[in-house]
N, CA, C and O atoms as a CHARMM CRD file, in Angstrom:
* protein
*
  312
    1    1 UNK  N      0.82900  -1.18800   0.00000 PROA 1      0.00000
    2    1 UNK  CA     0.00000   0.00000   0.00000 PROA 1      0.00000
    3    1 UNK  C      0.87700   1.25600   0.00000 PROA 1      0.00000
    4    1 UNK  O      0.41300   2.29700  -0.46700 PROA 1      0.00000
    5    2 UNK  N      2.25000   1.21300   0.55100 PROA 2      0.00000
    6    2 UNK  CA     2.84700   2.27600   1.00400 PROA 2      0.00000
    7    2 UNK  C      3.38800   2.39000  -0.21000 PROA 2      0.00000
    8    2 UNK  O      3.68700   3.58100  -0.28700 PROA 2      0.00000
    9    3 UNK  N      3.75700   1.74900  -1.41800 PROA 3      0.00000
   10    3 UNK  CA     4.48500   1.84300  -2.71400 PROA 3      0.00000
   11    3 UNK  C      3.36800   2.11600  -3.33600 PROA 3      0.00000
   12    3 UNK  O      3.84200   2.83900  -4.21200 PROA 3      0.00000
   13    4 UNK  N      1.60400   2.07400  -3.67600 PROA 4      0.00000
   14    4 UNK  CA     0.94300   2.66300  -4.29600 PROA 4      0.00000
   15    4 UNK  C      0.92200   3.94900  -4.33800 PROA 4      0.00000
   16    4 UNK  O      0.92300   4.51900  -5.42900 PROA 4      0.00000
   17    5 UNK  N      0.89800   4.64400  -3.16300 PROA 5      0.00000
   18    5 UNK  CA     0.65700   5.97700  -2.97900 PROA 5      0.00000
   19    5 UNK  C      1.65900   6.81700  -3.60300 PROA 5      0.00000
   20    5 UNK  O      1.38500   8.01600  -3.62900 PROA 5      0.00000
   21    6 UNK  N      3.12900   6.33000  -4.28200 PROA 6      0.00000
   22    6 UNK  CA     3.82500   6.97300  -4.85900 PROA 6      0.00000
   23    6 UNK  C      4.26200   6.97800  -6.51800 PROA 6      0.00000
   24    6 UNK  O      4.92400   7.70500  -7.25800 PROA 6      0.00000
   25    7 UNK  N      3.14400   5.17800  -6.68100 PROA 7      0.00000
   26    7 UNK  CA     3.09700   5.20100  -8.22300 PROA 7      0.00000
   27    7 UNK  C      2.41200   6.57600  -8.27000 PROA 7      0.00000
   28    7 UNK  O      3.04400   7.42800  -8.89500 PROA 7      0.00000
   29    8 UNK  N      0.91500   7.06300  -7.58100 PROA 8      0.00000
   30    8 UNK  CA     0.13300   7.55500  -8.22600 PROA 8      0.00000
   31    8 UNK  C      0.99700   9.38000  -8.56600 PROA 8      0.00000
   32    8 UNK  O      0.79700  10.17600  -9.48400 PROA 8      0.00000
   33    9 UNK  N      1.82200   9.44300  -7.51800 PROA 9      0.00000
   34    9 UNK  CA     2.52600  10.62200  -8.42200 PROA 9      0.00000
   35    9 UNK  C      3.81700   9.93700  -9.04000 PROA 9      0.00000
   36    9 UNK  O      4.67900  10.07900  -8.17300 PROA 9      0.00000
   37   10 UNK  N      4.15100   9.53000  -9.69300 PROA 10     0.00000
   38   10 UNK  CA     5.18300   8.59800 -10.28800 PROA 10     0.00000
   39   10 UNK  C      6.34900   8.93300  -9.69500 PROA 10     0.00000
   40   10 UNK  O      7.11100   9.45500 -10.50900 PROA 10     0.00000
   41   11 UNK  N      6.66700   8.87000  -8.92200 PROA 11     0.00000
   42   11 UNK  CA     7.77500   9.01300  -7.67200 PROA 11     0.00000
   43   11 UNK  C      8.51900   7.72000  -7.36900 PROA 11     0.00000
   44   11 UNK  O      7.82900   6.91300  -6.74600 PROA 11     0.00000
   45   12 UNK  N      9.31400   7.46600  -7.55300 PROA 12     0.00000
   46   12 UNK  CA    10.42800   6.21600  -7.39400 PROA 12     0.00000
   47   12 UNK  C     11.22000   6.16000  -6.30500 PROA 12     0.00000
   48   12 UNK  O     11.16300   7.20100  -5.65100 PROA 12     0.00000
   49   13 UNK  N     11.98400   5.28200  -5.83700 PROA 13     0.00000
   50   13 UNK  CA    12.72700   5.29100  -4.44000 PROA 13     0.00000
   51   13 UNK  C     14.06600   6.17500  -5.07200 PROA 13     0.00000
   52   13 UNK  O     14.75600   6.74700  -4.22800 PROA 13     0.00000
   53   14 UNK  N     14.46000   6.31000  -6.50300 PROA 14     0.00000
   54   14 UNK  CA    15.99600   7.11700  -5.73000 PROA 14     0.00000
   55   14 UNK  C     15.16800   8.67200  -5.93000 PROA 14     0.00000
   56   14 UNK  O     15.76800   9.61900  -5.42200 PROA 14     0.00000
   57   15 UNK  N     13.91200   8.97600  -6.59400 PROA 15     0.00000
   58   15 UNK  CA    13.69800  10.26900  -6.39100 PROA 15     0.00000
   59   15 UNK  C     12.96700  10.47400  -4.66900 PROA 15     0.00000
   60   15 UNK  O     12.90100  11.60100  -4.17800 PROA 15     0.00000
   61   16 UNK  N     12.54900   9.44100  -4.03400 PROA 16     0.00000
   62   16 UNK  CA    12.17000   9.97300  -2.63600 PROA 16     0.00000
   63   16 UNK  C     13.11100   9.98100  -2.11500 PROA 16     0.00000
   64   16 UNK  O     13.04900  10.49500  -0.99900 PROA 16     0.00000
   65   17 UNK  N     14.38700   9.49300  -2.52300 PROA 17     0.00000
   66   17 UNK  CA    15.61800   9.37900  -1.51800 PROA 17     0.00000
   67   17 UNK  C     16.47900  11.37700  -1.62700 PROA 17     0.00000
   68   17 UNK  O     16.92900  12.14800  -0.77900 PROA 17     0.00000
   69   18 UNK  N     16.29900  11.43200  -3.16200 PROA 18     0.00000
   70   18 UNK  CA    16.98600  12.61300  -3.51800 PROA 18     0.00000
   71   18 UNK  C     15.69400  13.72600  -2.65900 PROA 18     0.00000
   72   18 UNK  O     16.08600  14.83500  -3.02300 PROA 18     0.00000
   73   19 UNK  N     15.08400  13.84800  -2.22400 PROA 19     0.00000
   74   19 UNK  CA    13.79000  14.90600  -1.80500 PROA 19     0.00000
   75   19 UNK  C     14.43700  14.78800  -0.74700 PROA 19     0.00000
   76   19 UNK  O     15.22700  15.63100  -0.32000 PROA 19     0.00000
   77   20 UNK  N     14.12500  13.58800  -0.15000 PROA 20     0.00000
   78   20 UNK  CA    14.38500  13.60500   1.68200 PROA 20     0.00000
   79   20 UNK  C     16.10600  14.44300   1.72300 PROA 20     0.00000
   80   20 UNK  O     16.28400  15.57700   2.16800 PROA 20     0.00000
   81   21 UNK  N     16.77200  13.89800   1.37400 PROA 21     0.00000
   82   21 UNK  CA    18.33100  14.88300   1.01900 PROA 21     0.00000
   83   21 UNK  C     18.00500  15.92600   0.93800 PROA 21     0.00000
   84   21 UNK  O     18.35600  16.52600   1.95400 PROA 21     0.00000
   85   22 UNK  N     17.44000  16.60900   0.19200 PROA 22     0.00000
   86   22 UNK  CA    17.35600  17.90700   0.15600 PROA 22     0.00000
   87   22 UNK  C     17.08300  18.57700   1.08000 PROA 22     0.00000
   88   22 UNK  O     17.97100  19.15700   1.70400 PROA 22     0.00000
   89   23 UNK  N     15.86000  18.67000   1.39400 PROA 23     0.00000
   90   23 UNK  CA    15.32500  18.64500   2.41800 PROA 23     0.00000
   91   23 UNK  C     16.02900  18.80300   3.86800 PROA 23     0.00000
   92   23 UNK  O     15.68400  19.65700   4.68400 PROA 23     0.00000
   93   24 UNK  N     17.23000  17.70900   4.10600 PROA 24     0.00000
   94   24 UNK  CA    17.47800  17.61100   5.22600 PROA 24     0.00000
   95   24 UNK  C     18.87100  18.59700   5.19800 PROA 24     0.00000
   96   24 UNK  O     19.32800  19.11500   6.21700 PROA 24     0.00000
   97   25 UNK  N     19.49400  18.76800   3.75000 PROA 25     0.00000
   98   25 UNK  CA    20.16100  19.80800   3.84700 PROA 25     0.00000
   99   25 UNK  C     19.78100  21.06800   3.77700 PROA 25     0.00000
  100   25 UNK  O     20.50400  22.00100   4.13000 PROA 25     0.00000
  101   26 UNK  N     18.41500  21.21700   3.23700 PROA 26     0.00000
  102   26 UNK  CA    18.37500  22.83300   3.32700 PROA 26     0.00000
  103   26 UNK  C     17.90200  23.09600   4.90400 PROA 26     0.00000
  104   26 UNK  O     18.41200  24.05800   5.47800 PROA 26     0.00000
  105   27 UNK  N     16.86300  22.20000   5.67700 PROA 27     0.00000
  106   27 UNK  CA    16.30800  22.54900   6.99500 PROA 27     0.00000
  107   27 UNK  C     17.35000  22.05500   8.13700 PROA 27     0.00000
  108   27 UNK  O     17.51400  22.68400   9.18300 PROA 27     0.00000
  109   28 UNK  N     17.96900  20.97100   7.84800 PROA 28     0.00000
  110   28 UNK  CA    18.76000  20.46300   8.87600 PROA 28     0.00000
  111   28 UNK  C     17.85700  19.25800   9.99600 PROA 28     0.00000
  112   28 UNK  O     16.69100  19.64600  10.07100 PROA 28     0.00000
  113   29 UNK  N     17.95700  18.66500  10.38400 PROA 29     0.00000
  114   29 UNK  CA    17.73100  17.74400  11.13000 PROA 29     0.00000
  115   29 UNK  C     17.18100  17.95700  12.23000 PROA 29     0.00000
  116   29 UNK  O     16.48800  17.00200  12.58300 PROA 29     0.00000
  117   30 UNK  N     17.19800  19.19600  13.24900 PROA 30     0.00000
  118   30 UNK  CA    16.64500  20.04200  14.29900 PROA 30     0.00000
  119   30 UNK  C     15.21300  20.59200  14.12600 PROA 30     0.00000
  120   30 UNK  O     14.30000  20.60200  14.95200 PROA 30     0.00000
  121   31 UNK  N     15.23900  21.20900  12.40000 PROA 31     0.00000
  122   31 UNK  CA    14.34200  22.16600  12.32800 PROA 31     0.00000
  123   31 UNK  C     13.03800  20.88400  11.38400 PROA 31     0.00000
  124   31 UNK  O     11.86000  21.24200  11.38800 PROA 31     0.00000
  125   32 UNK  N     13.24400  20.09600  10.97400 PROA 32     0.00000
  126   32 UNK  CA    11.99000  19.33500  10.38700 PROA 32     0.00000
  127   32 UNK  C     11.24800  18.69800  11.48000 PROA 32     0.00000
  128   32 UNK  O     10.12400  18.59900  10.98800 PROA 32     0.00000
  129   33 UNK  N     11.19300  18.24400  12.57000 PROA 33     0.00000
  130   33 UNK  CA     9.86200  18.11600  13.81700 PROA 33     0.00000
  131   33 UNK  C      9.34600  19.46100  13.82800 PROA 33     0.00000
  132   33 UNK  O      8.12000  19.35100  13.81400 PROA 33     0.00000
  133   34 UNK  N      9.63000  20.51400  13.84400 PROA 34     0.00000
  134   34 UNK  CA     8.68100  22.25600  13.52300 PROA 34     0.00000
  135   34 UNK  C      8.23000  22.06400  12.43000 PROA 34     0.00000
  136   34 UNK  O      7.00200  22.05100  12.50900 PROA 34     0.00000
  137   35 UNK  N      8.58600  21.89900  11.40100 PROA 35     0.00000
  138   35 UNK  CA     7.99300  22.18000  10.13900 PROA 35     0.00000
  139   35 UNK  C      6.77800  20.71300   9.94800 PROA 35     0.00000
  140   35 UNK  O      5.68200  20.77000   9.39000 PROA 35     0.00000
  141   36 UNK  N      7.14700  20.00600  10.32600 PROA 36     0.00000
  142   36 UNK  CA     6.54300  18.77300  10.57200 PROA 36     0.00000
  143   36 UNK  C      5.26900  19.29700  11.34400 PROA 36     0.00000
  144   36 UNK  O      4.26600  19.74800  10.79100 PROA 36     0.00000
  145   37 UNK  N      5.42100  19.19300  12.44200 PROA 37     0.00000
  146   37 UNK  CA     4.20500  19.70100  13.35400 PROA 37     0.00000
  147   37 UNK  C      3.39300  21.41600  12.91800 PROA 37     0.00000
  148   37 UNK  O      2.31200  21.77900  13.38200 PROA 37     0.00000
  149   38 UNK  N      4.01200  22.00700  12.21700 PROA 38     0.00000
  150   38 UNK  CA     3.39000  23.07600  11.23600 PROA 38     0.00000
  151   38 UNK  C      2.33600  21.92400  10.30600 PROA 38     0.00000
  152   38 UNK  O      1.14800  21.62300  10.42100 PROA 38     0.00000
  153   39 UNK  N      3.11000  21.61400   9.64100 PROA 39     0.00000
  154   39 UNK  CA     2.01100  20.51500   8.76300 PROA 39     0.00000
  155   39 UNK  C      1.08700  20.11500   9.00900 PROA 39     0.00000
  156   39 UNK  O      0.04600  20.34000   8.39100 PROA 39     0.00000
  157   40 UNK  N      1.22900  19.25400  10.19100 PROA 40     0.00000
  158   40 UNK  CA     0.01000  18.58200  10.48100 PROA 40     0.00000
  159   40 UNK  C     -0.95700  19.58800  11.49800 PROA 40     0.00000
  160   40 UNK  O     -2.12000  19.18600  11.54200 PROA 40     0.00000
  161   41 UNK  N     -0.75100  20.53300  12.13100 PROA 41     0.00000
  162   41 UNK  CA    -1.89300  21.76100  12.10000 PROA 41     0.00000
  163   41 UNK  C     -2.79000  22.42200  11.33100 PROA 41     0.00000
  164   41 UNK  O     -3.89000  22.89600  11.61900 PROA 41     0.00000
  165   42 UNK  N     -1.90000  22.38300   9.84400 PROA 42     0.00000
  166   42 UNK  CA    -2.71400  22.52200   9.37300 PROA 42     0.00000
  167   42 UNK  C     -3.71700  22.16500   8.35000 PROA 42     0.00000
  168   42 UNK  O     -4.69000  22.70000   7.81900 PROA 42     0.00000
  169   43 UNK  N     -2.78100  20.50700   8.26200 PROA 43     0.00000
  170   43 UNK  CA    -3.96400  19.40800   8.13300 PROA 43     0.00000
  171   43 UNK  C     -5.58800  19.28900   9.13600 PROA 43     0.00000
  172   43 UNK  O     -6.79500  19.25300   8.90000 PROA 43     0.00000
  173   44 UNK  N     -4.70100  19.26400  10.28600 PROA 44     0.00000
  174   44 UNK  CA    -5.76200  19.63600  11.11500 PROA 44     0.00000
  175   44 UNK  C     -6.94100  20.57400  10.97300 PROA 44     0.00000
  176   44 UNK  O     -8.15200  20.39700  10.84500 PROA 44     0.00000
  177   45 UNK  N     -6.08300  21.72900  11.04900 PROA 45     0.00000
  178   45 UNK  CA    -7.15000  22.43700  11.00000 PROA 45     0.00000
  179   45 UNK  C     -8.23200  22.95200   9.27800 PROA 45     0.00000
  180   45 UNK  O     -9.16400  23.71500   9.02300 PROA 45     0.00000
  181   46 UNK  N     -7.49400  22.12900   8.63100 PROA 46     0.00000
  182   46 UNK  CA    -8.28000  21.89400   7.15200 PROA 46     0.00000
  183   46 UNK  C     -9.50800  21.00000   7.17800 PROA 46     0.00000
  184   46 UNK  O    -10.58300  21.23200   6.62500 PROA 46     0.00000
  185   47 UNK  N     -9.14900  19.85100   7.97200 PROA 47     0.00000
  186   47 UNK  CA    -9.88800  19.06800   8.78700 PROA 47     0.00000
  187   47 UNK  C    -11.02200  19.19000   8.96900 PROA 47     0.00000
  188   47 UNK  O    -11.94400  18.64300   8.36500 PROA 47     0.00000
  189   48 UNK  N    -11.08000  20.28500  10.24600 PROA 48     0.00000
  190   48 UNK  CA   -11.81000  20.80100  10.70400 PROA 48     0.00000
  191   48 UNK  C    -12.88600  21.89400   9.79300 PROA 48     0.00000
  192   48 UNK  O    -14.11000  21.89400   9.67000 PROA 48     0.00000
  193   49 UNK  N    -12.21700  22.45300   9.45000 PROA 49     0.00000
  194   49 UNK  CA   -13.20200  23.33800   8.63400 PROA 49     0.00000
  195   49 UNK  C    -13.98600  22.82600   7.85600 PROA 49     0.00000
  196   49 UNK  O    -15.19200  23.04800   7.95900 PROA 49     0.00000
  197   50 UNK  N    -13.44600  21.97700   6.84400 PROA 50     0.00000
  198   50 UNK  CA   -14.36300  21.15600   6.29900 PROA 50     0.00000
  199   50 UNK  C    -15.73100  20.31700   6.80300 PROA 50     0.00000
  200   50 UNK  O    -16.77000  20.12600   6.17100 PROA 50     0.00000
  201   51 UNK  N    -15.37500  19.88600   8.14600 PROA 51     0.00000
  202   51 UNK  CA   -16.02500  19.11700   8.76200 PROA 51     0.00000
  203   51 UNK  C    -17.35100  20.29900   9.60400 PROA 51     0.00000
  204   51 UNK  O    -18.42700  19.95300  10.09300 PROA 51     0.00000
  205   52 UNK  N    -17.12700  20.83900   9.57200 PROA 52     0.00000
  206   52 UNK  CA   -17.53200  22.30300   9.98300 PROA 52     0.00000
  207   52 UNK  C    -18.53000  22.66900   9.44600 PROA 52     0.00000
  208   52 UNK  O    -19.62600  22.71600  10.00500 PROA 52     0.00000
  209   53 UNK  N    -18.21300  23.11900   7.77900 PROA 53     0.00000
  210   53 UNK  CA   -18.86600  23.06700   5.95500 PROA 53     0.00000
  211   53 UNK  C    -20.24300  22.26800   6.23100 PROA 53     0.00000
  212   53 UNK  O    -21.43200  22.57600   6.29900 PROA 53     0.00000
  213   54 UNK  N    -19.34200  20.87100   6.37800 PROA 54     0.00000
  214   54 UNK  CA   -20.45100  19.74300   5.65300 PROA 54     0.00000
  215   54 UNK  C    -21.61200  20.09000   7.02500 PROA 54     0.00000
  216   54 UNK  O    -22.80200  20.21000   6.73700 PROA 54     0.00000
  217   55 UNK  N    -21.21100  20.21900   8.33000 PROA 55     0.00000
  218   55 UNK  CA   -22.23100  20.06300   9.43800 PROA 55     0.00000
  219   55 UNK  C    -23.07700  21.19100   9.33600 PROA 55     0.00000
  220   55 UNK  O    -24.25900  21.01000   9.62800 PROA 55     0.00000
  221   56 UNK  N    -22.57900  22.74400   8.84600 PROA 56     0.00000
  222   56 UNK  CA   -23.74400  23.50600   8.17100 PROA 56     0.00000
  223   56 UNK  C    -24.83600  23.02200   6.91600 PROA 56     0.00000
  224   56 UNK  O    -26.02800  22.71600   6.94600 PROA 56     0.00000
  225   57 UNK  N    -23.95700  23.09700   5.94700 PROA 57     0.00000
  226   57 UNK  CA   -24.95200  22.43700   5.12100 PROA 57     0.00000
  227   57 UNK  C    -26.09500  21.17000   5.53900 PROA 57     0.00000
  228   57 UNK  O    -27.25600  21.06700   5.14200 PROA 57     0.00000
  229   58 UNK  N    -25.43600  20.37900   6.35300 PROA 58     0.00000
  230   58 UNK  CA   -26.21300  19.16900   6.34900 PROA 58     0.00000
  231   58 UNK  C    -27.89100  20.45200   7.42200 PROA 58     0.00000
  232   58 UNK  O    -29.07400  20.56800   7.10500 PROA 58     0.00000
  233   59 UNK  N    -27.12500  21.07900   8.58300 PROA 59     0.00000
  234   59 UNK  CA   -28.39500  21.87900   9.25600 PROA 59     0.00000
  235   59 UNK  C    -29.17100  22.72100   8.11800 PROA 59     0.00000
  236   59 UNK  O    -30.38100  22.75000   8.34200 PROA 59     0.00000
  237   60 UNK  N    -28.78500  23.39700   6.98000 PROA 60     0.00000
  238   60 UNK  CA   -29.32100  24.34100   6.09600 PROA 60     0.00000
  239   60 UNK  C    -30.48300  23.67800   5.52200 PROA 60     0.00000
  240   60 UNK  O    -31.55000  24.26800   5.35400 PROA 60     0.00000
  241   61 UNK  N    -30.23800  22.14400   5.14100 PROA 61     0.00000
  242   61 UNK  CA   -31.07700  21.49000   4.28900 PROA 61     0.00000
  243   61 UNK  C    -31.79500  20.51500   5.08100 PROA 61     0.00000
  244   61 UNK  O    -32.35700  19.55500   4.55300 PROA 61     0.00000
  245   62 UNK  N    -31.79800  20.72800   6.35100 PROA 62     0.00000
  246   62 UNK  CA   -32.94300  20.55200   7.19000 PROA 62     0.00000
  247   62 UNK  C    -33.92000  21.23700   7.65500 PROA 62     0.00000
  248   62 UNK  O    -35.07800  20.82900   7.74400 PROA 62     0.00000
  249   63 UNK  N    -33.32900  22.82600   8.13500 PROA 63     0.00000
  250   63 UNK  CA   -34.13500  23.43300   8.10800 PROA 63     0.00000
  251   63 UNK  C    -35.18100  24.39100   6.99900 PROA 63     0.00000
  252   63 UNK  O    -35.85600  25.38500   7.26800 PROA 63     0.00000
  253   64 UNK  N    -35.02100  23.69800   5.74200 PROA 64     0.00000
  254   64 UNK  CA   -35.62700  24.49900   4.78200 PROA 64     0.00000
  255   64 UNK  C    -37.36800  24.18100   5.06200 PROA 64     0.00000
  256   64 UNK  O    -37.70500  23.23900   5.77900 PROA 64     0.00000
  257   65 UNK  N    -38.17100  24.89700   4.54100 PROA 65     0.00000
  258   65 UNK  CA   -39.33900  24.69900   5.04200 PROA 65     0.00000
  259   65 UNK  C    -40.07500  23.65300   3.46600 PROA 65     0.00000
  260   65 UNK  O    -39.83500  23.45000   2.27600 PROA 65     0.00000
  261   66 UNK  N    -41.13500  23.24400   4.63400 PROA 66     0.00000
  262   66 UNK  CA   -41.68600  22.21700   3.04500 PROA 66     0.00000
  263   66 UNK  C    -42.43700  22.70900   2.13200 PROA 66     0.00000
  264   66 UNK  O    -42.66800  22.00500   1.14900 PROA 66     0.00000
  265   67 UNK  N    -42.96900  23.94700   2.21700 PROA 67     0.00000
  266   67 UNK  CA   -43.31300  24.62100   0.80900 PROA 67     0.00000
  267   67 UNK  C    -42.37900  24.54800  -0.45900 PROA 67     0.00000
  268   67 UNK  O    -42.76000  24.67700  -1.62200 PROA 67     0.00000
  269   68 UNK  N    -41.21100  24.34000  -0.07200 PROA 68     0.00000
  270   68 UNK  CA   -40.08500  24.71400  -0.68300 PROA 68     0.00000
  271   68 UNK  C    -40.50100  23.19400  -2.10900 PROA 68     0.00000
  272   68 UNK  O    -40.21000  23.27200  -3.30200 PROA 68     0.00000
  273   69 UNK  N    -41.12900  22.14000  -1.50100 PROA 69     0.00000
  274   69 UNK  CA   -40.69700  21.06400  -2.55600 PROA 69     0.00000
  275   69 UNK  C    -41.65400  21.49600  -3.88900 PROA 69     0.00000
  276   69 UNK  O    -42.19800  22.58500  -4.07400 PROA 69     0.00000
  277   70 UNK  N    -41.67900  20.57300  -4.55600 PROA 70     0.00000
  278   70 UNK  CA   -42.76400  20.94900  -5.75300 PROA 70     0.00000
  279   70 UNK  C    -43.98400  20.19300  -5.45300 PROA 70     0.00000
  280   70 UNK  O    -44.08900  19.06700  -4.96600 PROA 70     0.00000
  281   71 UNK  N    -44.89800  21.03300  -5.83900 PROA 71     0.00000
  282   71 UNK  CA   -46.05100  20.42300  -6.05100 PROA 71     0.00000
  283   71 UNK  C    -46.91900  20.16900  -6.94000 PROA 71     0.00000
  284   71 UNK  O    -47.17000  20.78900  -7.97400 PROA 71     0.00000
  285   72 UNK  N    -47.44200  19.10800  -6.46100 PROA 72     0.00000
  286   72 UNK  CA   -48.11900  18.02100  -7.63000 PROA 72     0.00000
  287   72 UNK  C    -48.70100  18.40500  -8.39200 PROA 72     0.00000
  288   72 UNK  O    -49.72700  18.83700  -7.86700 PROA 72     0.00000
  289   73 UNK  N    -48.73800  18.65300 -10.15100 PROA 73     0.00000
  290   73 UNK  CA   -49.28900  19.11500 -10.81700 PROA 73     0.00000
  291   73 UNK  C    -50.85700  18.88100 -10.63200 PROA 73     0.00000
  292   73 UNK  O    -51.34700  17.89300 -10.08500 PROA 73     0.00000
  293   74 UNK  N    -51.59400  19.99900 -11.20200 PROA 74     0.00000
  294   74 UNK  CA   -52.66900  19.67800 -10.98100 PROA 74     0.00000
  295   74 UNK  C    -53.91400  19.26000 -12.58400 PROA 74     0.00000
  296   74 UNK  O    -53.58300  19.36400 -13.76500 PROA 74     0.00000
  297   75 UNK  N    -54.80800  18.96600 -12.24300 PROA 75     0.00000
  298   75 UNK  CA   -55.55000  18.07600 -13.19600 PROA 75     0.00000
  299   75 UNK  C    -56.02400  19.20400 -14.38300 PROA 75     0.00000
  300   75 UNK  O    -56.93900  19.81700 -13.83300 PROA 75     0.00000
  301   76 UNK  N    -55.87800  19.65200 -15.46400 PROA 76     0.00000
  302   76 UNK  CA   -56.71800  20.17100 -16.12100 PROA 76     0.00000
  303   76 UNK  C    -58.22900  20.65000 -16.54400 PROA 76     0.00000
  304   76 UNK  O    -58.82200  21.70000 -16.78700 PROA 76     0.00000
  305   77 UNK  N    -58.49500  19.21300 -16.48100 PROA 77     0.00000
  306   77 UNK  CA   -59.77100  18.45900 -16.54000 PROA 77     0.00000
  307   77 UNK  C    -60.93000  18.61100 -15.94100 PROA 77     0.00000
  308   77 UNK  O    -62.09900  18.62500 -16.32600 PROA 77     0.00000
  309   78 UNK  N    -60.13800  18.77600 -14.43800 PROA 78     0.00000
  310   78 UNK  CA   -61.18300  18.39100 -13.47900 PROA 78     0.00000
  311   78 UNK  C    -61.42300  19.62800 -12.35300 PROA 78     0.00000
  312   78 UNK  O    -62.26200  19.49700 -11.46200 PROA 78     0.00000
Protein backbone atom coordinates (compact mmCIF):
# COMPACT_ATOMS: atom_id res chain seq x y z
CA UNK A 1 0.00 0.00 0.00
CA UNK A 2 2.85 2.28 1.00
CA UNK A 3 4.49 1.84 -2.71
CA UNK A 4 0.94 2.66 -4.30
CA UNK A 5 0.66 5.98 -2.98
CA UNK A 6 3.82 6.97 -4.86
CA UNK A 7 3.10 5.20 -8.22
CA UNK A 8 0.13 7.56 -8.23
CA UNK A 9 2.53 10.62 -8.42
CA UNK A 10 5.18 8.60 -10.29
CA UNK A 11 7.77 9.01 -7.67
CA UNK A 12 10.43 6.22 -7.39
CA UNK A 13 12.73 5.29 -4.44
CA UNK A 14 16.00 7.12 -5.73
CA UNK A 15 13.70 10.27 -6.39
CA UNK A 16 12.17 9.97 -2.64
CA UNK A 17 15.62 9.38 -1.52
CA UNK A 18 16.99 12.61 -3.52
CA UNK A 19 13.79 14.91 -1.80
CA UNK A 20 14.38 13.60 1.68
CA UNK A 21 18.33 14.88 1.02
CA UNK A 22 17.36 17.91 0.16
CA UNK A 23 15.32 18.64 2.42
CA UNK A 24 17.48 17.61 5.23
CA UNK A 25 20.16 19.81 3.85
CA UNK A 26 18.37 22.83 3.33
CA UNK A 27 16.31 22.55 6.99
CA UNK A 28 18.76 20.46 8.88
CA UNK A 29 17.73 17.74 11.13
CA UNK A 30 16.64 20.04 14.30
CA UNK A 31 14.34 22.17 12.33
CA UNK A 32 11.99 19.33 10.39
CA UNK A 33 9.86 18.12 13.82
CA UNK A 34 8.68 22.26 13.52
CA UNK A 35 7.99 22.18 10.14
CA UNK A 36 6.54 18.77 10.57
CA UNK A 37 4.20 19.70 13.35
CA UNK A 38 3.39 23.08 11.24
CA UNK A 39 2.01 20.52 8.76
CA UNK A 40 0.01 18.58 10.48
CA UNK A 41 -1.89 21.76 12.10
CA UNK A 42 -2.71 22.52 9.37
CA UNK A 43 -3.96 19.41 8.13
CA UNK A 44 -5.76 19.64 11.11
CA UNK A 45 -7.15 22.44 11.00
CA UNK A 46 -8.28 21.89 7.15
CA UNK A 47 -9.89 19.07 8.79
CA UNK A 48 -11.81 20.80 10.70
CA UNK A 49 -13.20 23.34 8.63
CA UNK A 50 -14.36 21.16 6.30
CA UNK A 51 -16.02 19.12 8.76
CA UNK A 52 -17.53 22.30 9.98
CA UNK A 53 -18.87 23.07 5.95
CA UNK A 54 -20.45 19.74 5.65
CA UNK A 55 -22.23 20.06 9.44
CA UNK A 56 -23.74 23.51 8.17
CA UNK A 57 -24.95 22.44 5.12
CA UNK A 58 -26.21 19.17 6.35
CA UNK A 59 -28.40 21.88 9.26
CA UNK A 60 -29.32 24.34 6.10
CA UNK A 61 -31.08 21.49 4.29
CA UNK A 62 -32.94 20.55 7.19
CA UNK A 63 -34.13 23.43 8.11
CA UNK A 64 -35.63 24.50 4.78
CA UNK A 65 -39.34 24.70 5.04
CA UNK A 66 -41.69 22.22 3.04
CA UNK A 67 -43.31 24.62 0.81
CA UNK A 68 -40.08 24.71 -0.68
CA UNK A 69 -40.70 21.06 -2.56
CA UNK A 70 -42.76 20.95 -5.75
CA UNK A 71 -46.05 20.42 -6.05
CA UNK A 72 -48.12 18.02 -7.63
CA UNK A 73 -49.29 19.12 -10.82
CA UNK A 74 -52.67 19.68 -10.98
CA UNK A 75 -55.55 18.08 -13.20
CA UNK A 76 -56.72 20.17 -16.12
CA UNK A 77 -59.77 18.46 -16.54
CA UNK A 78 -61.18 18.39 -13.48
Amino acid sequence: MFNNMYLIFGLGTTEIILIVLVVLLLFGGKKIPELMRGVGKGVKSFKDGIQGMDEEFKDISKDKPSSEKKAAPTDPTG
